[in-house]
C-alpha positions in Angstrom: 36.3 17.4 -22.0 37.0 15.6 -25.5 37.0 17.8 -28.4 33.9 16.3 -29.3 32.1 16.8 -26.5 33.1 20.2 -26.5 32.3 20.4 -30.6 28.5 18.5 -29.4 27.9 20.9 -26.7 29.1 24.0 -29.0 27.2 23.1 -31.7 23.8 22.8 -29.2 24.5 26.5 -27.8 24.7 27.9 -31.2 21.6 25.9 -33.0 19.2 27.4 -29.6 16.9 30.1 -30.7 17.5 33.4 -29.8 15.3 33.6 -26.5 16.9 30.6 -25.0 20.6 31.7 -25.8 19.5 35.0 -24.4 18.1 33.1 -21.0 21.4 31.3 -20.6 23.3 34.1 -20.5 21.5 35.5 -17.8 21.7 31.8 -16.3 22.4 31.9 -12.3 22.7 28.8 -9.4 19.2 28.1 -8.0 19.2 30.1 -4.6 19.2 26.9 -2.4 22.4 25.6 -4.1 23.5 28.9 -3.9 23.2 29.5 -0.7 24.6 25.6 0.1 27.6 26.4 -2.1 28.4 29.7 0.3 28.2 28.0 3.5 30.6 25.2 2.7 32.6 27.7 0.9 32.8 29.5 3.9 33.3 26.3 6.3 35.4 24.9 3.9 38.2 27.9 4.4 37.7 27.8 8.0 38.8 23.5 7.8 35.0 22.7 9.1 34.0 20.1 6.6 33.4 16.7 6.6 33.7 14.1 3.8 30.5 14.1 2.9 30.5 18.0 3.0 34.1 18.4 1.1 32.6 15.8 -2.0 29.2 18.5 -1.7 31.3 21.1 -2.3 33.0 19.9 -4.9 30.4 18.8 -6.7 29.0 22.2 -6.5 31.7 23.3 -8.0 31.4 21.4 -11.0 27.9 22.5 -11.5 29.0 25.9 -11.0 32.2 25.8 -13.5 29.4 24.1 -16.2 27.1 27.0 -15.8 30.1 29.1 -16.4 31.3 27.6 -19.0 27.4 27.5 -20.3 26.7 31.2 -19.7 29.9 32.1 -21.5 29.5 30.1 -24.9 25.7 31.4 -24.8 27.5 35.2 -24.4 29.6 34.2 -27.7 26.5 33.3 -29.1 24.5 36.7 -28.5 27.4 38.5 -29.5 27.9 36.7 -32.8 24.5 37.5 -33.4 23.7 40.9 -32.3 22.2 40.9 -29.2 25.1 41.8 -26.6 28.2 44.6 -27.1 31.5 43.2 -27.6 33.1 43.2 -24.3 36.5 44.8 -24.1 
């Protein structure tokens, strides 16, 4: 990601009010992706997958790393502002 895309999507995070930065850091998959993303996980280690299945996966992936990457600059946020300990 270019810096400023990174800066953009930053900056968005921190200018959320509380409620909303609090939601995202309780942010999860929806279930049916969720439980999508398992199975091929699980087929994918045992060398079950097709083409189609392997670009599923990996696109699952990428929404999964985002909402990481979400749920952890939302954390930063709460922190910064009060709502959530300092994690050691």
């Amino acid at each position: 990601m270019a810096e400023i895309d990174r800066a953009i999507t930053e900056l968005a995070i921190e200018s959320l009010p509380d409620d909303q930065v609090l939601a995202m850091c309780d942010m999860q998959m929806e279930t049916q992706q969720q439980e999508v993303f398992s199975e091929l996980q699980v087929r994918h280690r045992e060398g079950q997958l097709n083409d189609a299945e392997v670009r599923q996966l990996d696109e699952l992936m990428q929404v999964y790393r985002r909402g990481l990457v979400s749920k952890a600059r939302a954390l930063k946020v709460a922190v910064e502002r009060g709502f959530k300990p300092i994690l050691n």
